[in-house]
N, C-alpha and C positions, 0 to 999 in steps of 0.2 A: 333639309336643304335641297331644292331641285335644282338638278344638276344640267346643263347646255347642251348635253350630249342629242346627236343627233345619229341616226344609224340605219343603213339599209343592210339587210343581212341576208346574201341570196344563199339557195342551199347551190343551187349550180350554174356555172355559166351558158351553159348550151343543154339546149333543151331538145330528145329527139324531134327530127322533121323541120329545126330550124336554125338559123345563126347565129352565131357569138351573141351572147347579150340581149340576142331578140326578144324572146321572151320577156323579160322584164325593161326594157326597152324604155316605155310608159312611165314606170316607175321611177327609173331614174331620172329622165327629164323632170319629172313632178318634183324628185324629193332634189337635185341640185337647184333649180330655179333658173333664174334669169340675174340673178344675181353670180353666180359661179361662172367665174371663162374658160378656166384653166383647172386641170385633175390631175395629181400626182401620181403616178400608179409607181406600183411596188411589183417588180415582177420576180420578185426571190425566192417563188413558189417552185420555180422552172430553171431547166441547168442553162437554156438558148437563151437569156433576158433580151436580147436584142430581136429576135424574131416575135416574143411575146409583146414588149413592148410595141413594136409594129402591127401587130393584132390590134392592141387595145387602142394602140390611136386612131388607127381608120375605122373603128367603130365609133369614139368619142366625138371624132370629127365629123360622123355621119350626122350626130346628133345636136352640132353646134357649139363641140367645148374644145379647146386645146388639148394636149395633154401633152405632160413629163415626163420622162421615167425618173425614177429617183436613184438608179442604178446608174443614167450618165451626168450623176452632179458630181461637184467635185468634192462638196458637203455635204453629204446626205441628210445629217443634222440638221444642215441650213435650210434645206431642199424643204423639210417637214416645216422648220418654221414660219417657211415664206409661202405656206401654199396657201391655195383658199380651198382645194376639198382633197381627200385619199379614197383612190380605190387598192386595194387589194387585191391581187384574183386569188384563183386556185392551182393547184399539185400536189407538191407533196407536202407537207404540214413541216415536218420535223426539217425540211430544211428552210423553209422562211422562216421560222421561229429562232433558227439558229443566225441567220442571217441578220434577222433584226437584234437579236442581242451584236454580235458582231459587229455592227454600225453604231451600238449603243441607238437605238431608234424606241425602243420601248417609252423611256421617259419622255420625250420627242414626241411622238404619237400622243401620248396621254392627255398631254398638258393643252393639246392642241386641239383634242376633239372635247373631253371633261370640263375644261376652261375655257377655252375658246371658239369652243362651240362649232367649231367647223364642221361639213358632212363628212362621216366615216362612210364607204361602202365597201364590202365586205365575199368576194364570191367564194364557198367550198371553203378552201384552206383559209383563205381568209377573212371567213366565219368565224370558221376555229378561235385564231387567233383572236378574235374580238372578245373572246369570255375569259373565265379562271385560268383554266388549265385547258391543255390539249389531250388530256387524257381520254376524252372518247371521240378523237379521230379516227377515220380509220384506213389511215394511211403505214406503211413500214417505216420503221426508223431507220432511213438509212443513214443520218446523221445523228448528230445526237448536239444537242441544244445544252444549254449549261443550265437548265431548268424546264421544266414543261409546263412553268405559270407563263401565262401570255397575257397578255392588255390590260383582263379587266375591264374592258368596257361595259360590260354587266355582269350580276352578280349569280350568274350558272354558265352552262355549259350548253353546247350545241353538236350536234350530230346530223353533221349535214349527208344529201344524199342518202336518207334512210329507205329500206328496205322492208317493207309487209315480212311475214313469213309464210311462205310457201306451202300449203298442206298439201299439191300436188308433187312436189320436188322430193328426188330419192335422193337426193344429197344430205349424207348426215352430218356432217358439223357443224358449227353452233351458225344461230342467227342474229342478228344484229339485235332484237331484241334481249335473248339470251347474253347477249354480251355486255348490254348496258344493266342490265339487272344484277352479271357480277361485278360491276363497277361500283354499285349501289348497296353490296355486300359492306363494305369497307367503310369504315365510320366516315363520319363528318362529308359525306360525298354531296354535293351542293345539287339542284335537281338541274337534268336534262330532259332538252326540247329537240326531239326528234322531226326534223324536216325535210319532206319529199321534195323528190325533184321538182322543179315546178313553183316551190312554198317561198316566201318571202318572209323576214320579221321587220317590221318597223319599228325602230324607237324614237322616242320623242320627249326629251325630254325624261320625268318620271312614267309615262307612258308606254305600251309597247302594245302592235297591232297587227294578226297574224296576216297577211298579204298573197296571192297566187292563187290557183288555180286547182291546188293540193292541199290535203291538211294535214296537220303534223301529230304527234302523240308525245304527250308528257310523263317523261319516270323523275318519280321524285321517291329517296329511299325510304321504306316502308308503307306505302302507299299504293294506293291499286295505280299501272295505269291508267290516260282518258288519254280521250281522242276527241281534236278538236279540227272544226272548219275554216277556213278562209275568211276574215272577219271576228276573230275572238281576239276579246280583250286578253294579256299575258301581261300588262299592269302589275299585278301582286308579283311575279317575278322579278323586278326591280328592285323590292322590297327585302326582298332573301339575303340572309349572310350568315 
């Protein structure tokens, strides 16, 4: 059964050398349309929601779209049901994930991007939140979330903001490589798509199509990593479960 879902999934909002959102800029006007006027944004990434939310509108509005916070509705519920797109940004992970149970927003969101097709878009933490679990974040818990399963909007994991390893660097503790490979220790671990700054994923449907300027590396457990370009099909990762 293919499924409505629509998804931009940036690994970060700010790109060095440039502003908010610039970076991918292009993209989102592509992937909202002329059909979208108005963007919900969720800024429950961040403890200031009111200065973030002021962030993201005078970007949104640079670009031609309204935008909401969904933090000044007085139904948040309602807010998800009446929108026509969601952004997400970034911060800390474990406290938007908590926030969004909190609001009861998880089923809310689902039904609205899985069913109803509306654009998801997704920056850093809420990346995160767009797959299984938040378990290879790599943010602190400084909250603690009544689960670390999140959305579901597909069926892996994402690791935004990745990092190379350094073979100059005398820094010994582990690398983010290192890190997701003990995550990949542990049974049933669903495969993660590691994405540079810079990197984009598009979903589309049963589709999915790597985006930016970076490219990202795929751990999937028991399997070698790969390293893929700007323009690779991630297609059969839909498929996973």
């Amino acid at each position: 059964m293919t499924t409505k879902r629509r998804l931009l999934l940036i690994s970060n909002s700010t790109l060095h050398g440039g502003g908010y959102l610039e970076h991918c800029q292009e993209h989102i006007v592509k992937f909202l349309g002329k059909q979208v006027k108005r963007v919900l944004f969720v800024p429950y990434a961040l403890h200031g929601r009111d200065d973030y939310a002021k962030i993201a509108r005078q970007k949104f509005e640079s670009l031609g779209y309204g935008l909401d916070s969904v933090h000044e509705a007085e139904n948040p519920v309602e807010a998800v049901q009446n929108c026509q797109a969601i952004f997400i940004g970034g911060g800390n992970t474990f406290r938007l994930l908590k926030a969004l149970y909190d609001n009861n927003l998880i089923p809310a969101i689902r039904k609205k991007v899985l069913e109803d097709g509306i654009p998801y878009i997704g920056s850093s933490a809420g990346t995160n939140v767009a797959t299984i679990t938040i378990n290879t974040t790599n943010d602190m818990p400084i909250v603690y979330p009544p689960s670390l399963h999140a959305l579901g909007l597909v069926p892996f994991n994402i690791n935004p903001h990745y990092l190379d390893p350094d073979a100059n660097s005398k820094h010994m503790g582990e690398t983010r490589e290192q890190r997701i490979t003990q995550y990949h220790e542990e049974q049933d671990t669903p495969p993660v798509l590691a994405i540079r700054e810079g990197c984009l994923l598009l979903v589309e449907g049963d589709k999915a199509t790597l985006l930016g300027v970076t490219g990202a590396r795929l751990f999937q457990r028991g399997k070698a990593t790969s390293e893929h370009d700007p323009g690779h099909d991630f297609s059969f990762l839909l498929a996973h479960s």
